[in-house]
PDB file of N, CA, C, O and CB in Angstrom:
ATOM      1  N   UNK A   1      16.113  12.608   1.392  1.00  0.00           N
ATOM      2  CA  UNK A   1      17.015  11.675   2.041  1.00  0.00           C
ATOM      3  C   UNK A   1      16.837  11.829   3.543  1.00  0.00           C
ATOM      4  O   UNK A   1      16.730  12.916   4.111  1.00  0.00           O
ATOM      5  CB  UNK A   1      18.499  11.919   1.613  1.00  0.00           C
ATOM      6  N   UNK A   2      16.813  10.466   4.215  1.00  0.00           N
ATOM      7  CA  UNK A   2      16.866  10.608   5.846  1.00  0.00           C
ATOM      8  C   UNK A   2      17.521   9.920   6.157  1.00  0.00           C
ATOM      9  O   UNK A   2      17.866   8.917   5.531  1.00  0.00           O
ATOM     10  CB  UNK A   2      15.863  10.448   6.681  1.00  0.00           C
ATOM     11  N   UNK A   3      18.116  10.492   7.919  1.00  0.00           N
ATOM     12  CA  UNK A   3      19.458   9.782   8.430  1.00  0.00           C
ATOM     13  C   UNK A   3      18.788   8.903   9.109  1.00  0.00           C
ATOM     14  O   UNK A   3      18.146   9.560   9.929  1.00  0.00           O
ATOM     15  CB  UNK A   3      20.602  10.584   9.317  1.00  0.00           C
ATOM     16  N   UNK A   4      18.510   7.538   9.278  1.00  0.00           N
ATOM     17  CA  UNK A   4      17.711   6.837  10.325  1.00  0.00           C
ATOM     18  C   UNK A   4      18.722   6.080  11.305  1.00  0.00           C
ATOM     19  O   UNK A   4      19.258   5.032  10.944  1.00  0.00           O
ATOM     20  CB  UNK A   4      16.648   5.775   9.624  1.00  0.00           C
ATOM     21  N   UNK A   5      18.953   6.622  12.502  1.00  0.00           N
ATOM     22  CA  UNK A   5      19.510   6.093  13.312  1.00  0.00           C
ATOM     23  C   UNK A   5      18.899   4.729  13.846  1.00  0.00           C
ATOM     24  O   UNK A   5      17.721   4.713  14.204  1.00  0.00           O
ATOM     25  CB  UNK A   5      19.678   6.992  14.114  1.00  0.00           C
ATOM     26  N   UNK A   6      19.809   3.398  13.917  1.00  0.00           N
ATOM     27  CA  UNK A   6      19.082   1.835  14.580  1.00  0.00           C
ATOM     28  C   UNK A   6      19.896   1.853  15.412  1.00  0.00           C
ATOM     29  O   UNK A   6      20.541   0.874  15.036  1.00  0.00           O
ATOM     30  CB  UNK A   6      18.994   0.272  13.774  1.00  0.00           C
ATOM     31  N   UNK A   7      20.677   2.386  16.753  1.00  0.00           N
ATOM     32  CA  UNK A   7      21.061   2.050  17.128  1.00  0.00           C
ATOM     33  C   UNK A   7      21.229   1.253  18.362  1.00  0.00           C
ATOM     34  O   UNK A   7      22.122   0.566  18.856  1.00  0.00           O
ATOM     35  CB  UNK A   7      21.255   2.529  16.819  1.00  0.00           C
ATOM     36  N   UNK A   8      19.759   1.690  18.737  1.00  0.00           N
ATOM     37  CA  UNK A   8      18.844   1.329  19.813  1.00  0.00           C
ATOM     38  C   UNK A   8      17.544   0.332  19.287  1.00  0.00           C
ATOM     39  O   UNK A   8      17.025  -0.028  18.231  1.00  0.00           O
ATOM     40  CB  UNK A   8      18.292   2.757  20.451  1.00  0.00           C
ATOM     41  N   UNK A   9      17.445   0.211  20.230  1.00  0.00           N
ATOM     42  CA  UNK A   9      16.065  -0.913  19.892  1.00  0.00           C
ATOM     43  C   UNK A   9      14.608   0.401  20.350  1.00  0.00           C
ATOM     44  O   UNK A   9      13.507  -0.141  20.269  1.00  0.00           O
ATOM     45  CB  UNK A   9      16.111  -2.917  21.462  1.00  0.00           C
ATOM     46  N   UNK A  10      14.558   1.504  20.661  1.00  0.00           N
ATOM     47  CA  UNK A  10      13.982   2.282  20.216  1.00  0.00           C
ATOM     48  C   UNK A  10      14.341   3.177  19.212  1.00  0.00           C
ATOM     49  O   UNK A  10      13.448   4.022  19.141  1.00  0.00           O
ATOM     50  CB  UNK A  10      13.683   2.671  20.970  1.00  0.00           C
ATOM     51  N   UNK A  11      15.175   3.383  18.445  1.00  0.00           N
ATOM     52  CA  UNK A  11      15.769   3.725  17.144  1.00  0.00           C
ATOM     53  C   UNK A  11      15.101   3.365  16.152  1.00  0.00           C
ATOM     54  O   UNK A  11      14.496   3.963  15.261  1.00  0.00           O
ATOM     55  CB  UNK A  11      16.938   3.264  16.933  1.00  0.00           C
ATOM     56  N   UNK A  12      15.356   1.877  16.516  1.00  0.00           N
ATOM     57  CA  UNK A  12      14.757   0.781  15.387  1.00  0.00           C
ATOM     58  C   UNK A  12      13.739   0.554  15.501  1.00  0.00           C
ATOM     59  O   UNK A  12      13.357  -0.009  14.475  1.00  0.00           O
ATOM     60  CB  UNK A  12      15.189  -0.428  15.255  1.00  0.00           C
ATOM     61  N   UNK A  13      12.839   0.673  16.318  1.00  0.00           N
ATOM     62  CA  UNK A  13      11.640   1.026  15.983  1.00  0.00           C
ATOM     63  C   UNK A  13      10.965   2.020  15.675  1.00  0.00           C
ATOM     64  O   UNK A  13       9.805   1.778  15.343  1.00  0.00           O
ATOM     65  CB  UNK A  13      11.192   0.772  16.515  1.00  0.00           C
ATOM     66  N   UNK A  14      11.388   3.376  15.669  1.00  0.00           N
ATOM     67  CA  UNK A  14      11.467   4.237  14.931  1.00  0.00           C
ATOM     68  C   UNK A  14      11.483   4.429  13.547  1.00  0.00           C
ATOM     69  O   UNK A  14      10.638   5.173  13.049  1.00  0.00           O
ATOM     70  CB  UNK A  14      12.114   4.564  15.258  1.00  0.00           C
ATOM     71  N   UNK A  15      12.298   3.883  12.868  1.00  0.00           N
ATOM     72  CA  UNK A  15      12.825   3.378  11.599  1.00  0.00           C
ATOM     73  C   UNK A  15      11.943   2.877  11.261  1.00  0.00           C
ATOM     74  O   UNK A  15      11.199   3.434  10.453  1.00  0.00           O
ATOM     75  CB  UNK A  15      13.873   2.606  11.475  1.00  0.00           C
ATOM     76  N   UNK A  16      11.760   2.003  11.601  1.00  0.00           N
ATOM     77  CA  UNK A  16      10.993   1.073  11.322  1.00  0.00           C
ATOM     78  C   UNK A  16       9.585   1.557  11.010  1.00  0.00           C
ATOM     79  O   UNK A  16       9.200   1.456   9.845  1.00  0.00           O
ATOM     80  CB  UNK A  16      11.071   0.193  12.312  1.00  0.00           C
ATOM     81  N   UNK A  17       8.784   2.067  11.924  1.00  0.00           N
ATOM     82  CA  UNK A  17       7.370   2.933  11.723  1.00  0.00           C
ATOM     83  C   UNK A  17       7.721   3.965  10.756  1.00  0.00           C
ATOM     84  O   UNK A  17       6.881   4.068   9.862  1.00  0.00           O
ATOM     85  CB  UNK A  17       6.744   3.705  13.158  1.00  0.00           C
ATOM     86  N   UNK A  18       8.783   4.816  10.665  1.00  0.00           N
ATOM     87  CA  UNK A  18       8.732   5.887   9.524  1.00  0.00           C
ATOM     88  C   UNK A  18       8.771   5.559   8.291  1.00  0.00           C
ATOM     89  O   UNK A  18       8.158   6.216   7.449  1.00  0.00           O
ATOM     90  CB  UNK A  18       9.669   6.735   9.556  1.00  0.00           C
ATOM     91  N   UNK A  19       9.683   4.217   7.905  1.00  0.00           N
ATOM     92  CA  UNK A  19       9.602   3.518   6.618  1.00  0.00           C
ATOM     93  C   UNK A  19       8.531   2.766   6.184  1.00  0.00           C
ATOM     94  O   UNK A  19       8.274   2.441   5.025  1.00  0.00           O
ATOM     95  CB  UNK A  19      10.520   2.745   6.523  1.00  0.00           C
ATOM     96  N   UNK A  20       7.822   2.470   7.365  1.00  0.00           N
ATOM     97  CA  UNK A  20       6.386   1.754   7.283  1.00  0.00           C
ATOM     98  C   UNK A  20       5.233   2.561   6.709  1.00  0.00           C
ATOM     99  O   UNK A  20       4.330   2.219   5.945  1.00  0.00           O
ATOM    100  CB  UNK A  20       5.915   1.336   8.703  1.00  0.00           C
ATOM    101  N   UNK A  21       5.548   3.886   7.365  1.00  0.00           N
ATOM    102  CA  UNK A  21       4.332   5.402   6.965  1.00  0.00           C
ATOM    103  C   UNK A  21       5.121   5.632   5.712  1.00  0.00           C
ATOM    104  O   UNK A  21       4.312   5.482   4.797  1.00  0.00           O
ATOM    105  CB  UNK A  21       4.268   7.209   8.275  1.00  0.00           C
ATOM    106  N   UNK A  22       6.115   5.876   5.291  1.00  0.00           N
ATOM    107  CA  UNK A  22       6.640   6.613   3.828  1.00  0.00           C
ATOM    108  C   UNK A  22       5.523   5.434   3.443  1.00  0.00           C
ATOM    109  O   UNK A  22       4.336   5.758   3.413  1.00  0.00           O
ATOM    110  CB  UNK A  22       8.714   6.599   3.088  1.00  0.00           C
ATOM    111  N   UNK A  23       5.974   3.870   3.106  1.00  0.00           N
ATOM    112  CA  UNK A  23       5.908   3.097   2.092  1.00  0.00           C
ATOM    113  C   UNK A  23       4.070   3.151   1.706  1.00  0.00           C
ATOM    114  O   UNK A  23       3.562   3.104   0.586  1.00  0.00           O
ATOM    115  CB  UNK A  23       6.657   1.556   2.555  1.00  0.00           C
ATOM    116  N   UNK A  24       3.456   3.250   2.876  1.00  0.00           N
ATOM    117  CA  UNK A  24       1.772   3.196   2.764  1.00  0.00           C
ATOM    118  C   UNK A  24       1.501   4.626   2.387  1.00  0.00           C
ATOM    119  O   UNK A  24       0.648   4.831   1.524  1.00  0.00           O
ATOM    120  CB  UNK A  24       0.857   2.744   4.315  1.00  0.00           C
ATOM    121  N   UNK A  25       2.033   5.477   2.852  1.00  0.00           N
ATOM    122  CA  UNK A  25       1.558   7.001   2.311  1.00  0.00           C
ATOM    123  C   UNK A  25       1.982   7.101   0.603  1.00  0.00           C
ATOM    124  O   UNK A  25       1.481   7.974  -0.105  1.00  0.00           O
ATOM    125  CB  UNK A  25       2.543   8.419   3.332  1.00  0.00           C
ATOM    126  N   UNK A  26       2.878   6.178   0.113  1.00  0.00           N
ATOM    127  CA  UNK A  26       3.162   6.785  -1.327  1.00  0.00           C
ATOM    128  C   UNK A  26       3.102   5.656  -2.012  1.00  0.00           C
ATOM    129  O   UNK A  26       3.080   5.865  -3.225  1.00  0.00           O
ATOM    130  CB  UNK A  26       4.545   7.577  -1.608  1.00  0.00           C
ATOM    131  N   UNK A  27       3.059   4.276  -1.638  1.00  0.00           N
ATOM    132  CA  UNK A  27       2.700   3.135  -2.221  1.00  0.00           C
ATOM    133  C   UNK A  27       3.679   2.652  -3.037  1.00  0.00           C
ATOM    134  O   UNK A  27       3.414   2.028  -4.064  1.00  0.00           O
ATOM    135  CB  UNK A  27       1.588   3.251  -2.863  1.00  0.00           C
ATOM    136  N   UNK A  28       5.069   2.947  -2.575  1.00  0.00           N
ATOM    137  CA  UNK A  28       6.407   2.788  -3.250  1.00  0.00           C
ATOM    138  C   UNK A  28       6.828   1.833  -1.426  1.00  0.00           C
ATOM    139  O   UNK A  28       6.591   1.926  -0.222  1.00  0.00           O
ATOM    140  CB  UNK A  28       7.484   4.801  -3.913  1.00  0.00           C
ATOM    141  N   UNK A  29       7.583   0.972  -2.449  1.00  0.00           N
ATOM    142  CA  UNK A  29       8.740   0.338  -1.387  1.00  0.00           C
ATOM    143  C   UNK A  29       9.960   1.355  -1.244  1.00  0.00           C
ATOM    144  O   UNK A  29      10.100   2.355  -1.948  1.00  0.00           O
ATOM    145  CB  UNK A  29       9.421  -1.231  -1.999  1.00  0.00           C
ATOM    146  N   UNK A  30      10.902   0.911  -0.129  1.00  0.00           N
ATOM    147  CA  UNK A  30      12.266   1.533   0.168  1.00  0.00           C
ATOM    148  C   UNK A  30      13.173   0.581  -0.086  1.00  0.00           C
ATOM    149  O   UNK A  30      13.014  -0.520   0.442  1.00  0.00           O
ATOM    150  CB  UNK A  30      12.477   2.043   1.559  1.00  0.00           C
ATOM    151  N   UNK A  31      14.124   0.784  -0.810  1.00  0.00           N
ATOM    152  CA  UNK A  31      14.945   0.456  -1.502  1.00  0.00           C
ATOM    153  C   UNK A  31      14.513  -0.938  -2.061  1.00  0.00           C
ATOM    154  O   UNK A  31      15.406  -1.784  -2.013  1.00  0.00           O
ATOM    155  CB  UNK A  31      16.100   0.581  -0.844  1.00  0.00           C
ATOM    156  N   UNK A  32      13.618  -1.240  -2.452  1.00  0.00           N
ATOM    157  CA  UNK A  32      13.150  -2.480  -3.513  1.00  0.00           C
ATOM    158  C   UNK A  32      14.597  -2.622  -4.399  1.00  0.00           C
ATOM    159  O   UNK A  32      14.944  -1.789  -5.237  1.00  0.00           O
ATOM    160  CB  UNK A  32      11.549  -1.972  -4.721  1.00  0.00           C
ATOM    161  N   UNK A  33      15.289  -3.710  -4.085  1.00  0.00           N
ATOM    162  CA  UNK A  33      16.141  -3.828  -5.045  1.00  0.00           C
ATOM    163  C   UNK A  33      15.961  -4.163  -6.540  1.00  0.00           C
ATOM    164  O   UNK A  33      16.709  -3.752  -7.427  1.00  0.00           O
ATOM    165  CB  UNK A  33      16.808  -4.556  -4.604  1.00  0.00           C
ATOM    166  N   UNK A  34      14.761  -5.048  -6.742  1.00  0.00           N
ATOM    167  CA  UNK A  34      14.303  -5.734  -8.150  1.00  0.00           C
ATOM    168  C   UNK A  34      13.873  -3.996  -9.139  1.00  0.00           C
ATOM    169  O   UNK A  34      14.203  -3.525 -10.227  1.00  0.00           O
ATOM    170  CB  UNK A  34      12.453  -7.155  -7.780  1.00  0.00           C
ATOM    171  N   UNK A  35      13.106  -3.602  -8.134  1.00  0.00           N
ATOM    172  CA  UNK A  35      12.927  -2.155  -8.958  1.00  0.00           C
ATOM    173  C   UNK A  35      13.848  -1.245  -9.408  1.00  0.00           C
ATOM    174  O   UNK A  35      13.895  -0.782 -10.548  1.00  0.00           O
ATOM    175  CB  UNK A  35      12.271  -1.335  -8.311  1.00  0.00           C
ATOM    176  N   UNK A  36      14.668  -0.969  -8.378  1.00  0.00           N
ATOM    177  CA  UNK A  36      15.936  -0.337  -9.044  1.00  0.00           C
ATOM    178  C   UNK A  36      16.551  -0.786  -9.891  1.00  0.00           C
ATOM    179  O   UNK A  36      17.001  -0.179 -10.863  1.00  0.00           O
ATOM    180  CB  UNK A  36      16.810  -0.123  -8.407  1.00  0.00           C
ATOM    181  N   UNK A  37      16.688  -2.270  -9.560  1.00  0.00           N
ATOM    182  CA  UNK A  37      17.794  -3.198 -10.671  1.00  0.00           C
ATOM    183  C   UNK A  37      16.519  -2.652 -12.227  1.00  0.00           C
ATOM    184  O   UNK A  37      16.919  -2.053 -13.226  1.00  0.00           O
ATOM    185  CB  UNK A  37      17.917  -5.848 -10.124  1.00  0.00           C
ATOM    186  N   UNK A  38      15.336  -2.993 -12.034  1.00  0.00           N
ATOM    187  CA  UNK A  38      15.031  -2.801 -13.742  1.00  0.00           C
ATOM    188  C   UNK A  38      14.724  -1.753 -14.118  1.00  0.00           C
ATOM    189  O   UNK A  38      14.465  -1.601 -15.312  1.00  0.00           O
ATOM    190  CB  UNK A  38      14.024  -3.499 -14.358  1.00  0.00           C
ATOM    191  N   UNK A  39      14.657  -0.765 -13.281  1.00  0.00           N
ATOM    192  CA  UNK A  39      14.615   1.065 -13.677  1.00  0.00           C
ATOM    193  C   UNK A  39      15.520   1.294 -14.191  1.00  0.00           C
ATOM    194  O   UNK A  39      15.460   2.163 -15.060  1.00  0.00           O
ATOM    195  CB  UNK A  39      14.598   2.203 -12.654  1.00  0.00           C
ATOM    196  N   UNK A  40      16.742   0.665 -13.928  1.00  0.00           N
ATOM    197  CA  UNK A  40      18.051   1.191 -14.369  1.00  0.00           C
ATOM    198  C   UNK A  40      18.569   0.317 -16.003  1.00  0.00           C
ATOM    199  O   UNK A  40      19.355   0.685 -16.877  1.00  0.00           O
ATOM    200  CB  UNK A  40      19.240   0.851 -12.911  1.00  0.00           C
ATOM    201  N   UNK A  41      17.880  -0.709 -15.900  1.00  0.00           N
ATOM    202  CA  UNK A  41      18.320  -1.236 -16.791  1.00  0.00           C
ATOM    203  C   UNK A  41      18.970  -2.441 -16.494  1.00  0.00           C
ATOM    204  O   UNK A  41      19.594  -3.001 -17.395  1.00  0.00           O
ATOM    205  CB  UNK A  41      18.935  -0.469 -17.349  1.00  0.00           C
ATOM    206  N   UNK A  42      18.924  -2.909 -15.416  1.00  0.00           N
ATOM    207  CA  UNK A  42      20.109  -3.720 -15.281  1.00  0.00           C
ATOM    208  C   UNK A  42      19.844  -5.348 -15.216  1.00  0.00           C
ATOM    209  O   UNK A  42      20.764  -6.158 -15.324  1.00  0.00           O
ATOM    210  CB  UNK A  42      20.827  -3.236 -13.990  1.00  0.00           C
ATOM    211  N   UNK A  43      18.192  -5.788 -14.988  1.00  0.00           N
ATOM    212  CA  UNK A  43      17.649  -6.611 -15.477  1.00  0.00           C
ATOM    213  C   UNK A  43      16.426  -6.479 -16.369  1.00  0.00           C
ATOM    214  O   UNK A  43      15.932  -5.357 -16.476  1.00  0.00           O
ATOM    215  CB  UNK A  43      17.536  -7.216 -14.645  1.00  0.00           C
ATOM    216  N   UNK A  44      15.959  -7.357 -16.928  1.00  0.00           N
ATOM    217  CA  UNK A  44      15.055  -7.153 -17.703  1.00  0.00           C
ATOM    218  C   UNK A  44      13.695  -7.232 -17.398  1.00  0.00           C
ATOM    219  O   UNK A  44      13.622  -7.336 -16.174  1.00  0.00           O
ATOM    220  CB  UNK A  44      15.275  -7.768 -18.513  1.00  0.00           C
ATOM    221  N   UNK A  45      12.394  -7.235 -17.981  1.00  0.00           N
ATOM    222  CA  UNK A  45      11.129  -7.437 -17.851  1.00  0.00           C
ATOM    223  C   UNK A  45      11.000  -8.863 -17.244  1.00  0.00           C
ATOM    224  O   UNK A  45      10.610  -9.224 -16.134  1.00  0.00           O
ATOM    225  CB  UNK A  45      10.445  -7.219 -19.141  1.00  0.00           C
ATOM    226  N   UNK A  46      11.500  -9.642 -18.446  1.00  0.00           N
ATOM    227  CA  UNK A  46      11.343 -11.123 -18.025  1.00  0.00           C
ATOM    228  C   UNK A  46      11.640 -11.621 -17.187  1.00  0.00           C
ATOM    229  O   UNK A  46      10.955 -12.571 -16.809  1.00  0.00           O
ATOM    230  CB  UNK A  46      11.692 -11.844 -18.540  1.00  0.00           C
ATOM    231  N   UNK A  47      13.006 -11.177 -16.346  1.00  0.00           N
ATOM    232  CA  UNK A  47      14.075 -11.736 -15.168  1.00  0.00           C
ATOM    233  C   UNK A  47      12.962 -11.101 -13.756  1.00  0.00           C
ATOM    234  O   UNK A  47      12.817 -11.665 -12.671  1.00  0.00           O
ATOM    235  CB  UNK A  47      16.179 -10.753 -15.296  1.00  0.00           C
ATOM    236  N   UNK A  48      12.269  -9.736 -14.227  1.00  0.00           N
ATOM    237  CA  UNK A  48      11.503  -9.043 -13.214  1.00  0.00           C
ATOM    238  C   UNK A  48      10.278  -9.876 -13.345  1.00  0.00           C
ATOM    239  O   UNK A  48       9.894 -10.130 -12.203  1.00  0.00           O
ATOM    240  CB  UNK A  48      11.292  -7.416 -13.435  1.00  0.00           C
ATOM    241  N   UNK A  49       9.444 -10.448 -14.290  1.00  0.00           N
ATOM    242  CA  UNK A  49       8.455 -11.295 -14.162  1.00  0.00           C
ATOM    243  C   UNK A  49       8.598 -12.746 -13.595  1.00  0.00           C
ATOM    244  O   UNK A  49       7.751 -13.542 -13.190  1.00  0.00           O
ATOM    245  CB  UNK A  49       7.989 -11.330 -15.303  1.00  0.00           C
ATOM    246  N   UNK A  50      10.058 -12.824 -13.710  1.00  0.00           N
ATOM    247  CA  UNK A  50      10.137 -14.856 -13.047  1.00  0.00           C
ATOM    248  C   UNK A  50      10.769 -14.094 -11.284  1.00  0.00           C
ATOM    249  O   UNK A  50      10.530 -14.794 -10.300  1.00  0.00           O
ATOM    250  CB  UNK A  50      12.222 -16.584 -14.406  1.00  0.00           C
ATOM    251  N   UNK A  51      11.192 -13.322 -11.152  1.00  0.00           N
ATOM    252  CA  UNK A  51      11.438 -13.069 -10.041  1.00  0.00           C
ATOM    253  C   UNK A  51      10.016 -12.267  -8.895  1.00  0.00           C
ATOM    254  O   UNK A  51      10.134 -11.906  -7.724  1.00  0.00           O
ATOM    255  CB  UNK A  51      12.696 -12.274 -10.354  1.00  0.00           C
ATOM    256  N   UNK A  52       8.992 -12.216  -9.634  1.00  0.00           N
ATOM    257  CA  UNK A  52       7.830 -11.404  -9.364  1.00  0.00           C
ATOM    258  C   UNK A  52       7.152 -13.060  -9.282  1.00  0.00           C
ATOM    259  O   UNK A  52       6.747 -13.205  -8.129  1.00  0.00           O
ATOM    260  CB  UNK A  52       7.238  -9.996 -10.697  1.00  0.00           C
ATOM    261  N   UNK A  53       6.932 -14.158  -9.992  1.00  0.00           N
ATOM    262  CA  UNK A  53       6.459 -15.189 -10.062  1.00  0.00           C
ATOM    263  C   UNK A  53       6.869 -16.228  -8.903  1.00  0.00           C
ATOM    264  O   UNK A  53       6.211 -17.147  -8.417  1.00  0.00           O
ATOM    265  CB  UNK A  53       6.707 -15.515 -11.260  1.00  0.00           C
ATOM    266  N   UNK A  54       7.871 -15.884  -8.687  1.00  0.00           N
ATOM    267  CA  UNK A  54       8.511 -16.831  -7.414  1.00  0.00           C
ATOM    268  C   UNK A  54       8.193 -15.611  -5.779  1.00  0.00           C
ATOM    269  O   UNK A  54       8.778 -15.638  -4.697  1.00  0.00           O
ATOM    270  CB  UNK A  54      10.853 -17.182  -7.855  1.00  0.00           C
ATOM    271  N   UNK A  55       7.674 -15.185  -5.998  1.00  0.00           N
ATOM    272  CA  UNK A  55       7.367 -14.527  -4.766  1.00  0.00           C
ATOM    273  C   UNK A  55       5.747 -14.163  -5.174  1.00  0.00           C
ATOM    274  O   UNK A  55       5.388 -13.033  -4.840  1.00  0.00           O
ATOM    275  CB  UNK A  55       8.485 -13.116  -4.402  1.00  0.00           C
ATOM    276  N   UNK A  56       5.108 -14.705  -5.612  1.00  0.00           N
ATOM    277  CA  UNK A  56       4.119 -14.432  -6.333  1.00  0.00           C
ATOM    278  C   UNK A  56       2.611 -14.470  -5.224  1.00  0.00           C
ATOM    279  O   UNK A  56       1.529 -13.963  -5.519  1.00  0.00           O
ATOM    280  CB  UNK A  56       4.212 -15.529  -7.604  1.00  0.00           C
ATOM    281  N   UNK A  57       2.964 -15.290  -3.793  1.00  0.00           N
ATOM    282  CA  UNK A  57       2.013 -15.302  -2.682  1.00  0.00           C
ATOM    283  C   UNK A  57       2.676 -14.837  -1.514  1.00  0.00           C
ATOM    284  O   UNK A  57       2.883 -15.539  -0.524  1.00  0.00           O
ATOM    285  CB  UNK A  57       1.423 -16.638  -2.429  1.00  0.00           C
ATOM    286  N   UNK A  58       3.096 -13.330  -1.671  1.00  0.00           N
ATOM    287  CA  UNK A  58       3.569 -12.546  -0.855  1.00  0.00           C
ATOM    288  C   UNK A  58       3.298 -10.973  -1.490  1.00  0.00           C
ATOM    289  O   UNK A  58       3.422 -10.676  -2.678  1.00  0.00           O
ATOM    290  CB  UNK A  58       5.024 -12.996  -0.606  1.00  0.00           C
ATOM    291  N   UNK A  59       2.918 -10.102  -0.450  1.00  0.00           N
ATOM    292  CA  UNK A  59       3.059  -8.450  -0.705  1.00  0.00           C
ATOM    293  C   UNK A  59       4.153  -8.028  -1.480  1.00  0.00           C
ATOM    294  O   UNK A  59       3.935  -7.048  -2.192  1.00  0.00           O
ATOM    295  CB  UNK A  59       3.231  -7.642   0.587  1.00  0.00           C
ATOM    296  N   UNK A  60       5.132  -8.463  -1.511  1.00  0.00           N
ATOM    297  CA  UNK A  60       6.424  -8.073  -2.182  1.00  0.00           C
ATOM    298  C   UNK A  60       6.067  -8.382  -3.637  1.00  0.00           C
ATOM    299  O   UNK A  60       5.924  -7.468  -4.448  1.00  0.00           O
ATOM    300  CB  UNK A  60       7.802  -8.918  -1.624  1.00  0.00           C
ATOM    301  N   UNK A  61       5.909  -9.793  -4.002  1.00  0.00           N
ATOM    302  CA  UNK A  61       5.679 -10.303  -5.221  1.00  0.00           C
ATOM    303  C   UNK A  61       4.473  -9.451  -5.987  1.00  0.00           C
ATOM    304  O   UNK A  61       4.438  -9.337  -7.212  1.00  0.00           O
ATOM    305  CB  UNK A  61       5.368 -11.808  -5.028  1.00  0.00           C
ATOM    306  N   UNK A  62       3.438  -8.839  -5.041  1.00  0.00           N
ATOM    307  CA  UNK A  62       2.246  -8.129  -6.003  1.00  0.00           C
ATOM    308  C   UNK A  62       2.743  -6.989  -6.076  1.00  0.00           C
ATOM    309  O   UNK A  62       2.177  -6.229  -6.862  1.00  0.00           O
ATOM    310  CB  UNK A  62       0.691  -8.013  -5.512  1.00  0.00           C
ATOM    311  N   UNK A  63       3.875  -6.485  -5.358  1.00  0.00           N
ATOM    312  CA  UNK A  63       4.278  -5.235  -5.451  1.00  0.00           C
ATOM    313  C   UNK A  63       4.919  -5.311  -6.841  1.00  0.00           C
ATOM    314  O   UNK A  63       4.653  -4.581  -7.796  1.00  0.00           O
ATOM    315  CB  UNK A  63       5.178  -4.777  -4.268  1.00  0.00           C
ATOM    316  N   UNK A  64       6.005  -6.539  -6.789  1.00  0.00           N
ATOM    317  CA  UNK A  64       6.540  -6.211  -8.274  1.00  0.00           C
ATOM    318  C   UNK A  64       5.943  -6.477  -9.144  1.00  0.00           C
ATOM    319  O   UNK A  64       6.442  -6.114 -10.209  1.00  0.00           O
ATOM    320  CB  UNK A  64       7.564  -6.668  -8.678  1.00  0.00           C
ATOM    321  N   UNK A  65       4.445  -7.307  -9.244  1.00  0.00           N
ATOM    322  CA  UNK A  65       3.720  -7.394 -10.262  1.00  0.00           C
ATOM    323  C   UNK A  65       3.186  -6.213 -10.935  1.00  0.00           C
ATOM    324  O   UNK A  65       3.010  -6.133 -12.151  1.00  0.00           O
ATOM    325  CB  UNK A  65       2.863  -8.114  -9.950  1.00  0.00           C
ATOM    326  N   UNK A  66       2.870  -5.054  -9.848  1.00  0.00           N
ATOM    327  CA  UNK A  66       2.708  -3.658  -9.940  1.00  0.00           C
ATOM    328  C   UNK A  66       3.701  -3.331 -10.989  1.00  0.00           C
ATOM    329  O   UNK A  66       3.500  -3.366 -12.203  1.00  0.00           O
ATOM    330  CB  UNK A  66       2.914  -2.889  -8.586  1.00  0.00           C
ATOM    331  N   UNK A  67       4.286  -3.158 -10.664  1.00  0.00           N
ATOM    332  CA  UNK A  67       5.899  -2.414 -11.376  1.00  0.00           C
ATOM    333  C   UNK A  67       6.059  -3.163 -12.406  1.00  0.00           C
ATOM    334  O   UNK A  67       7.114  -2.888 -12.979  1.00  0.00           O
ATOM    335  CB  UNK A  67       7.487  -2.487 -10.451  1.00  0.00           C
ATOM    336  N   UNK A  68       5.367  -4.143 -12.983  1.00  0.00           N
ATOM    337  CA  UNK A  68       5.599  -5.104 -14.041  1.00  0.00           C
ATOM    338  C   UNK A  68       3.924  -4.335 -15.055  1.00  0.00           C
ATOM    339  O   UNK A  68       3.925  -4.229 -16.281  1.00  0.00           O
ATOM    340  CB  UNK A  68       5.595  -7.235 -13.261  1.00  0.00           C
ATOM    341  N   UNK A  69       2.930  -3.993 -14.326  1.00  0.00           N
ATOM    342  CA  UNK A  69       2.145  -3.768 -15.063  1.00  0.00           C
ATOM    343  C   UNK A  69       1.828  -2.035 -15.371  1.00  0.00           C
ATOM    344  O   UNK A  69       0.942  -1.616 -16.116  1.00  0.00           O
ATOM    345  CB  UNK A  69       1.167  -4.573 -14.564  1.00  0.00           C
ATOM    346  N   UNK A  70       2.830  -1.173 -14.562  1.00  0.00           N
ATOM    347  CA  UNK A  70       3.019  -0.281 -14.924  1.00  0.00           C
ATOM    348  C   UNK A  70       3.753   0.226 -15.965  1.00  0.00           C
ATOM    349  O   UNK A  70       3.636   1.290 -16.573  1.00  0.00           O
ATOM    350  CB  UNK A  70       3.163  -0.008 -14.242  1.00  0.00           C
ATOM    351  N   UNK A  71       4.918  -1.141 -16.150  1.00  0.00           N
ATOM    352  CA  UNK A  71       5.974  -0.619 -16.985  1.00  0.00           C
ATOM    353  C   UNK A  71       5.165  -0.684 -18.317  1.00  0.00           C
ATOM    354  O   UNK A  71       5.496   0.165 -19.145  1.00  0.00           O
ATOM    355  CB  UNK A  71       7.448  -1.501 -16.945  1.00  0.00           C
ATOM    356  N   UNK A  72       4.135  -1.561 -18.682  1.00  0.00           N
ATOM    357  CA  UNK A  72       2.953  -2.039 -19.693  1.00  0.00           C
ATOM    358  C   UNK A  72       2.733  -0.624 -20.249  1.00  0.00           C
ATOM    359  O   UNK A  72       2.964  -0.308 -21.416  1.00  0.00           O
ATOM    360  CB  UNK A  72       1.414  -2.821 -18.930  1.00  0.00           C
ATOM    361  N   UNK A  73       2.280   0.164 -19.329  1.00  0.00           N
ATOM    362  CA  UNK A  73       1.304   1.056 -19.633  1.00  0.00           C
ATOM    363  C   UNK A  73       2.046   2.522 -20.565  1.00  0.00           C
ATOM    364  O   UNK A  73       1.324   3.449 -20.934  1.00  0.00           O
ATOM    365  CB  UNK A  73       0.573   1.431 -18.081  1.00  0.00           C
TER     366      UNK A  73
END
């Protein structure tokens, strides 16, 4: 867990670059809500595939396609 102070506009860019290095160093998003929501159970495959389909020509959308073809495996 980290405390990320924004309170500044050098803060926030701070933040900003450290969440940028976590997300490329481990190839996980920060707080991806669609992922949590279906890790937990709380939507389904399908709701995660039409919501992965509508973002489907964006980084985000191949991200959850990821997480859609991991859950496969």
């Amino acid at each position: 867990i980290a405390w990320l102070d924004t309170g500044t506009h050098e803060s926030f860019a701070q933040a900003t670059n450290f969440i940028q290095t976590i997300e490329q160093r481990q190839g996980l998003k920060i707080a991806c809500l669609e992922e949590i929501a279906f890790r937990m159970g709380y939507i389904s495959m399908q709701k995660l595939e039409s919501i992965a389909f509508s973002m489907k020509n964006s980084s985000y959308g191949d991200y959850l396609q990821k997480i859609l073809k991991e859950s496969e495996e």
